[in-house]
Structures are given as C-alpha cells and as structure tokens.
N, C-alpha and C positions, 0 to 999 in steps of 0.2 A: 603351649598346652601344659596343665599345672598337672602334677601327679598326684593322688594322694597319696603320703606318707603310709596310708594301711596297702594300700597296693604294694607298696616298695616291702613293706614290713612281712607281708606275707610268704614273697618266695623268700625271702632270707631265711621266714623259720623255718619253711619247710627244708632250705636246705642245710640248716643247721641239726636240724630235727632229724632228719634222713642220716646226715650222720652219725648225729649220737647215737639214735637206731642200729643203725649197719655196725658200729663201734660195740653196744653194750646190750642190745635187747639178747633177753637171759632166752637158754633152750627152751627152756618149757613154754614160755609164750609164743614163741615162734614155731614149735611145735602144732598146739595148740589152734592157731587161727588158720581159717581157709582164706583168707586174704591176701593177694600177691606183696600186700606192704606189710612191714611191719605195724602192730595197733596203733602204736602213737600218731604214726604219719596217715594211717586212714582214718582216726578221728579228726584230723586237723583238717583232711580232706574232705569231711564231712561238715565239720565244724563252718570250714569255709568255699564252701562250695564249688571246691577245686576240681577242674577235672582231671578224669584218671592219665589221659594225653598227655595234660599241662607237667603232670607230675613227676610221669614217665620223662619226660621231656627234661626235666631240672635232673632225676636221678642217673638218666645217661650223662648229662654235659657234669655232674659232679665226679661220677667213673671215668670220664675221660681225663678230667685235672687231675684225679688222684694217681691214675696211671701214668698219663706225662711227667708227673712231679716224680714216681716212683723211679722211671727211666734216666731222670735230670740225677736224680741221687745217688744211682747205679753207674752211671757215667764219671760224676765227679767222683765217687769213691775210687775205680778205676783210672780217672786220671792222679790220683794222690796216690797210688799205688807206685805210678809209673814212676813221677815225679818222686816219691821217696827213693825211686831205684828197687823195689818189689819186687814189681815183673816189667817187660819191656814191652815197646808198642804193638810189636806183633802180636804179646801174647795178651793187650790191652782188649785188638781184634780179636782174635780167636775167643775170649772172653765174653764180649757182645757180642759173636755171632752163635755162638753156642746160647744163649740165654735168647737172643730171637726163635731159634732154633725150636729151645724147649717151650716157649710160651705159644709158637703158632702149632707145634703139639699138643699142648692142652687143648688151644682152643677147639682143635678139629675133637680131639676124646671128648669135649665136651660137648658140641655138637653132636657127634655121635650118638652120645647117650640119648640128649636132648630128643634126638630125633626117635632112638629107641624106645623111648617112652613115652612119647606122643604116640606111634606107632601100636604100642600096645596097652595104651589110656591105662598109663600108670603115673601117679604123682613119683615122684622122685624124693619125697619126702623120705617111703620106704627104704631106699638104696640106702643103708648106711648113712642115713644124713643127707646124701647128694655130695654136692660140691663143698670143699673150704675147711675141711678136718672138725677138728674141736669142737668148737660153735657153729659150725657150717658158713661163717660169713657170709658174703653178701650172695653165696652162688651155693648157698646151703640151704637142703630142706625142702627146696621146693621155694625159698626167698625169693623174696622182691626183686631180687634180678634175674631167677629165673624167665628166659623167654621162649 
C-alpha cells in the first residue's frame, strides 16, 4: 500500500506545529482564544480536516516523549553527578524518589483543581493563568492540554 507523501507530511506539521505552539504562542493569543489548541494548530486542523481525536492523539504521544526524554536527562545528569563523585548512589535514589514524589504531587494538585473547576463551570484561565507560571505552558490558561 503506497502512502501519500501529504499524509506523512501532515502529522509531522502538526507535530512540529504543536510544538512550536506549546514552545512560543505569546500570552495574549492564548489568552484570547476559546479554543482548546493553540490558533496555529486549529487553523491547520481546519485547514486540513483533522480531527480533533487525531490531534489530541499526536499532542498526548508528543507529551509523552517529551517527558520520557525529560526523565532520560534527569537520570543521566544524576548519574554524572555520581560518577564525578558529587553525591553517592544512595543519594542518586533518594534524588529520583523525591522528584517522583513531587511530580505525582502535582499531578494529584492538578487534578484537583481540574476537577474543582469542572465542578464549578469555571475556565481555569481565571486562576492565575492556571498551570505552568510565566506563559502558562502547555498546562496554562486553560491550554491545549488542559483536560
């Protein structure tokens, strides 16, 4: 079975798109639109009559590499730590378990909130941004990864 080359070309932009998006869309457009994507990636989805499933579906499996790769980096920093003689392996463990620790932490805070505000049909845009400080990242505002 032949592919076409615009098939193949499609989710690459979007996931190239997605994260230049997630990387640089400025506050004020992200502010600004009631759209769960940033504008670039719902024009494209529009453009190419993507659907919102398909999309959803590349922006989780791109969150998941970039948090793999996050973990892969946080590891080997940790191991070049040891390896310099830094800290020791015990305290390499106690290191990554503290840091799962804090991260299934957030998750449940975010959760939480998530649900607190479903709960009382409020955008999360209001809260302070939401999630992800500065920019609100990808968990800011009420964003595209909001779920």
């Amino acid at each position: 079975m032949k592919i076409s080359k615009k098939l193949l070309l499609v989710p690459a932009l979007v996931i190239t798109l997605a994260g230049t998006a997630w990387m640089g869309i400025s506050r004020v457009s992200a502010a600004t639109t009631d759209s769960k994507y940033p504008p670039l990636v719902t024009k494209f989805m529009q453009k190419f009559g993507l659907k919102e499933s398909d999309v959803q579906s590349v922006m989780d499996e791109v969150q998941s590499d970039r948090q793999k790769e996050m973990q892969a980096r946080y590891e080997a920093r940790l191991t070049e730590a040891v390896t310099a003689g830094e800290i020791t392996a015990a305290q390499k463990q106690l290191l990554w378990d503290k840091h799962a620790e804090l991260q299934a932490k957030m998750q449940a805070q975010r959760q939480e909130l998530q649900t607190w505000a479903t709960q009382n049909n409020i955008d999360l845009k209001y809260l302070n941004g939401g999630f992800g400080g500065h920019g609100g990242g990808m968990m800011g505002r009420g964003g595209w990864m909001m779920k």
